[in-house]
Backbone bond lengths (Angstrom), bond angles and torsions (degrees), N, CA, C in turn:
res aa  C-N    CA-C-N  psi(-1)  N-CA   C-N-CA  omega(-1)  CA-C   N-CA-C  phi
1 X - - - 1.446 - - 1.525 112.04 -
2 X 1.093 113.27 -22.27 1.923 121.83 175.60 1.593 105.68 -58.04
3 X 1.204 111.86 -31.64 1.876 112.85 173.45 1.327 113.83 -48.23
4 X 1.414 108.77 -36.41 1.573 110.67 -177.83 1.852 123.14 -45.14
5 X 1.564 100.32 -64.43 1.139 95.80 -171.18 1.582 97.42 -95.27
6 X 1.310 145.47 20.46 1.495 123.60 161.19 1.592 93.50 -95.54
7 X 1.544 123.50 -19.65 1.663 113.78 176.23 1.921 93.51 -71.37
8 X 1.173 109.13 -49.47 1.774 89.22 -179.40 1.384 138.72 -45.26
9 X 1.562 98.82 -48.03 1.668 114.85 162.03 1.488 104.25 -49.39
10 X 1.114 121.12 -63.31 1.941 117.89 -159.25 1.994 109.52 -69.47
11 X 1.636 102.84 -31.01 1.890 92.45 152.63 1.454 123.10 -88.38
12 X 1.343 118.53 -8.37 1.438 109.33 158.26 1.704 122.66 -56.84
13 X 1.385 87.68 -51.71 2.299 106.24 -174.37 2.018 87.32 -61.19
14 X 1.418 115.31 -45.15 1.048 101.95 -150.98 1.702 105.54 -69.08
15 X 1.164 99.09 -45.87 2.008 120.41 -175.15 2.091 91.62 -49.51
16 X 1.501 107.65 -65.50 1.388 102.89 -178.21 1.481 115.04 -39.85
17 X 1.268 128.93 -61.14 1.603 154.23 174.92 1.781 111.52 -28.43
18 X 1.263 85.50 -52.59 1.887 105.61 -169.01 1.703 96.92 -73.04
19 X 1.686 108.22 -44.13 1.441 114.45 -173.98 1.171 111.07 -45.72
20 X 1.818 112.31 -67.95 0.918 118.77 -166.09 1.536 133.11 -54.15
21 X 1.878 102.50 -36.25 1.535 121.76 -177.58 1.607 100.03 -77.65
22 X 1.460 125.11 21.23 1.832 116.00 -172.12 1.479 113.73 59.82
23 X 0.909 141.56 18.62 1.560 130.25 -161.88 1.382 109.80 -96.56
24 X 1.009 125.76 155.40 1.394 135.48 -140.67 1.830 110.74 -104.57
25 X 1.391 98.24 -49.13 1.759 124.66 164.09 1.610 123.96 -151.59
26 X 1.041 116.70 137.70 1.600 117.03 152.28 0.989 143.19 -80.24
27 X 1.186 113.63 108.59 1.544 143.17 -164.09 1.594 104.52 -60.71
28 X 1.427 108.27 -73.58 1.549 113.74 179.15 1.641 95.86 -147.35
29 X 1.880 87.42 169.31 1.249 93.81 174.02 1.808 110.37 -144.47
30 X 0.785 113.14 119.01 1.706 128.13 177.67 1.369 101.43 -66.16
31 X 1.580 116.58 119.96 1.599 145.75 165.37 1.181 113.02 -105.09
32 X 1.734 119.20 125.61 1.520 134.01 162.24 1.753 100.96 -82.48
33 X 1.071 120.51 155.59 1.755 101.85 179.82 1.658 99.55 -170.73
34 X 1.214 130.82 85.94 1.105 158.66 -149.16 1.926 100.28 -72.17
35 X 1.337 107.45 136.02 1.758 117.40 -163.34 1.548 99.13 -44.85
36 X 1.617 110.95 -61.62 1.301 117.08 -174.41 1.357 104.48 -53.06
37 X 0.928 166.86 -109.21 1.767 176.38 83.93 1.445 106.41 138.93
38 X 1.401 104.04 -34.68 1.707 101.80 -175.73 1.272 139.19 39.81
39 X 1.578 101.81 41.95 1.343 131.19 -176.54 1.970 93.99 -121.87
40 X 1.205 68.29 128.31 2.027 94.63 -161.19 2.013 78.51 -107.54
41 X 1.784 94.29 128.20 1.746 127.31 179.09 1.569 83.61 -69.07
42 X 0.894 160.80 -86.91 1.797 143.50 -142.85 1.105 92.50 -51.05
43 X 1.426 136.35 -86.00 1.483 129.48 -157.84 1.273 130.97 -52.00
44 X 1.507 121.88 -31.73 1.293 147.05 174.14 1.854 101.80 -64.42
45 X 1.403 115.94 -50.19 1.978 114.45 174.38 1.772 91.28 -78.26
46 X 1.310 133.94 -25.19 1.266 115.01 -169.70 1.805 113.19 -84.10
47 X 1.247 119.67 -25.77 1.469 141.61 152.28 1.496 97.17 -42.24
48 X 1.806 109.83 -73.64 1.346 104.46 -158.18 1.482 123.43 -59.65
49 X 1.784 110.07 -25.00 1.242 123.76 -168.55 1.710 91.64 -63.82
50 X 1.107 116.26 -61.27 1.364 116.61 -140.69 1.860 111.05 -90.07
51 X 1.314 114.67 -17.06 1.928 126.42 154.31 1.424 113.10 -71.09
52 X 1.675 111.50 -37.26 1.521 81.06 172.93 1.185 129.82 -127.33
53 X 1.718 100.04 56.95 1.190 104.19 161.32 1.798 128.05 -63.31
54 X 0.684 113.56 141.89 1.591 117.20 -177.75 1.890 110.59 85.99
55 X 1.281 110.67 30.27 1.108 101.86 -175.05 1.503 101.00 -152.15
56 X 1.495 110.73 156.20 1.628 111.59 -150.94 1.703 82.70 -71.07
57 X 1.127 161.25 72.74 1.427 169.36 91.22 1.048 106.68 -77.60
58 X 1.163 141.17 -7.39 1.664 125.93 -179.05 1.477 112.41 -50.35
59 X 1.253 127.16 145.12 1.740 116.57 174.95 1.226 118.79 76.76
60 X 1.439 117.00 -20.29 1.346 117.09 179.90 1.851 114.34 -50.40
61 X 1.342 119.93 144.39 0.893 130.48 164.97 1.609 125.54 -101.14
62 X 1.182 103.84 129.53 1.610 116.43 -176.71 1.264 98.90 -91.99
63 X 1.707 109.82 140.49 1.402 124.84 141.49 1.396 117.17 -136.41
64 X 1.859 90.65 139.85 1.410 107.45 -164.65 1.398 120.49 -108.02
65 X 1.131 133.87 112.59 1.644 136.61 -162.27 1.660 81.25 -123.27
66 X 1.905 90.19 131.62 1.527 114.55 -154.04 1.798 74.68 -128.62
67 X 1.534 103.15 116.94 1.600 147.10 157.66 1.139 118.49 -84.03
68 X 1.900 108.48 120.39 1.911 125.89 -156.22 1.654 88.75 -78.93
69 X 1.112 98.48 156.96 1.176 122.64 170.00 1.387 100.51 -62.28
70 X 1.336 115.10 149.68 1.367 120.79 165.72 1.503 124.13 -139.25
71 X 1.289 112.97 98.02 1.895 109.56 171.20 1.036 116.66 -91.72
72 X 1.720 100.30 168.07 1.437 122.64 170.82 1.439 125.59 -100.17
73 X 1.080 125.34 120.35 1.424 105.23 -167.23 1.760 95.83 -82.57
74 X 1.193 96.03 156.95 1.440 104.12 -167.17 1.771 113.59 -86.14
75 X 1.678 89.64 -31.07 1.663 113.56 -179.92 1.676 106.41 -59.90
76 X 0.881 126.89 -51.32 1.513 145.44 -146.85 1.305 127.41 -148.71
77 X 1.444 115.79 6.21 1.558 123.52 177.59 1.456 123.42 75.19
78 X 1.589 113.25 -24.74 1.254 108.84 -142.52 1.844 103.22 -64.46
79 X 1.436 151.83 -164.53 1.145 146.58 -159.56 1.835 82.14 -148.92
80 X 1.206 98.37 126.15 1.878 105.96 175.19 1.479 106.45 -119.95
81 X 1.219 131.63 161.75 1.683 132.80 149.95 1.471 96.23 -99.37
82 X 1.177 112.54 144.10 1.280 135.36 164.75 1.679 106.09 -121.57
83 X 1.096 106.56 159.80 1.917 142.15 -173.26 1.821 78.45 -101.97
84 X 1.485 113.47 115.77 1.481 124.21 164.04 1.414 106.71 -44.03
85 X 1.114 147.78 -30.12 1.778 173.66 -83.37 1.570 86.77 -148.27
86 X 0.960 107.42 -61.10 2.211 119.05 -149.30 1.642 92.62 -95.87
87 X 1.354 134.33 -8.12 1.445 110.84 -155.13 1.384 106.66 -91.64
88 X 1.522 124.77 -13.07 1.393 115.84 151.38 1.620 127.53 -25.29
89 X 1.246 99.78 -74.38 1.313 122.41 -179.10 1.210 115.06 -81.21
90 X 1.270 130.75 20.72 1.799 132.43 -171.06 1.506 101.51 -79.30
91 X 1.324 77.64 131.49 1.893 81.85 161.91 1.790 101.78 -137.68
92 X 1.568 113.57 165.06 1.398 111.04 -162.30 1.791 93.32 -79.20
93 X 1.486 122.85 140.77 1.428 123.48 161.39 1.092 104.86 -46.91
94 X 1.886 133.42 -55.80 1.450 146.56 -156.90 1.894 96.84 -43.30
95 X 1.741 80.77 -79.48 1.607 90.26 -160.38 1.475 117.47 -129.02
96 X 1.474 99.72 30.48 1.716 99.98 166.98 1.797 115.50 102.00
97 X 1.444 104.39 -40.61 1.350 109.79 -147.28 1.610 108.41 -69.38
98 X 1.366 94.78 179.08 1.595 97.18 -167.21 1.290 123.38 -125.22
99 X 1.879 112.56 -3.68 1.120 99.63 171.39 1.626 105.89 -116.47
100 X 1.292 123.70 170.33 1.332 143.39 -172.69 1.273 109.32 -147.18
101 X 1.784 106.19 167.23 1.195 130.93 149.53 1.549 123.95 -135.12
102 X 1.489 97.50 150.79 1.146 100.56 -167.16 1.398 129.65 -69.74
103 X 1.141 128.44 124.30 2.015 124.83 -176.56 1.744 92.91 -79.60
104 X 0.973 112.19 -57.49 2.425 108.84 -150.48 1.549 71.59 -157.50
105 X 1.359 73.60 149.08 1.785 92.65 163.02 1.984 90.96 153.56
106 X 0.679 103.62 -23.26 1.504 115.63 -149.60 2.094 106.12 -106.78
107 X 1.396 96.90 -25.40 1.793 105.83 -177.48 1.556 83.32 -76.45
108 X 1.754 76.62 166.61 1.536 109.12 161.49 1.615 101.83 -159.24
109 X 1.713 100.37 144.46 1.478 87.23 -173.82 1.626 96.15 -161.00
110 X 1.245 126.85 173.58 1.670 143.34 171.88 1.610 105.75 -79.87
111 X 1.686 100.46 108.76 1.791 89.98 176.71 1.518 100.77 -82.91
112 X 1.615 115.88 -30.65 1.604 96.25 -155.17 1.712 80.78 -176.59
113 X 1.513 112.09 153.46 1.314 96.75 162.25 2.377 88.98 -160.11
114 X 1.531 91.76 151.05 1.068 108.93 179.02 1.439 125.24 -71.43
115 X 1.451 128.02 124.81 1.705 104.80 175.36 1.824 87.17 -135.49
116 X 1.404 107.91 -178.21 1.171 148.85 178.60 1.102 120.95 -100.46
């Protein structure tokens, strides 16, 4: 149910965006959407389908390009991707260690989106 209002925010930016550049409709729109985020692509186009109806986004098509997690190892700096799956049990390849922080994994944002 959290898809709801981050799909509202991203046709708000988008409706403002299109306004401003004159454009007529939106065609598509390109999504960054980070491992951690836990915003599942069906619900997020099924949100979008059905808010913007009546608005030059109607029909628009989403695509979603899903961004690795990225830690820090805390031991040694180095920056890893991890599989959301393995990070229980992660330890750094470098130097063993076990705790981290997180770099991305967690954004979500508008790469680009098409209008008319």
């Amino acid at each position: 149910m959290h898809e709801l209002p981050v799909t509202q925010s991203i046709l708000n930016i988008v409706l403002k965006h299109a306004m401003m550049n004159r454009a007529n409709k939106v065609c598509s729109i390109s999504l960054s959407v980070g491992g951690l985020s836990d915003l599942q692509d069906e619900w997020i186009q099924r949100y979008f389908d059905y808010i913007s109806k009546g608005t030059m986004a109607e029909g628009a098509h989403l695509v979603i390009e899903h961004t690795p997690v990225v830690l820090c190892c805390g031991g040694c700096g180095k920056n890893v991707s991890v599989e959301v799956n393995n990070m229980k049990d992660f330890v750094c390849p470098v130097c063993g260690n076990k705790e981290f922080t997180i770099v991305s994994g967690r954004e979500y944002f508008i790469k680009d989106m098409e209008v008319q």
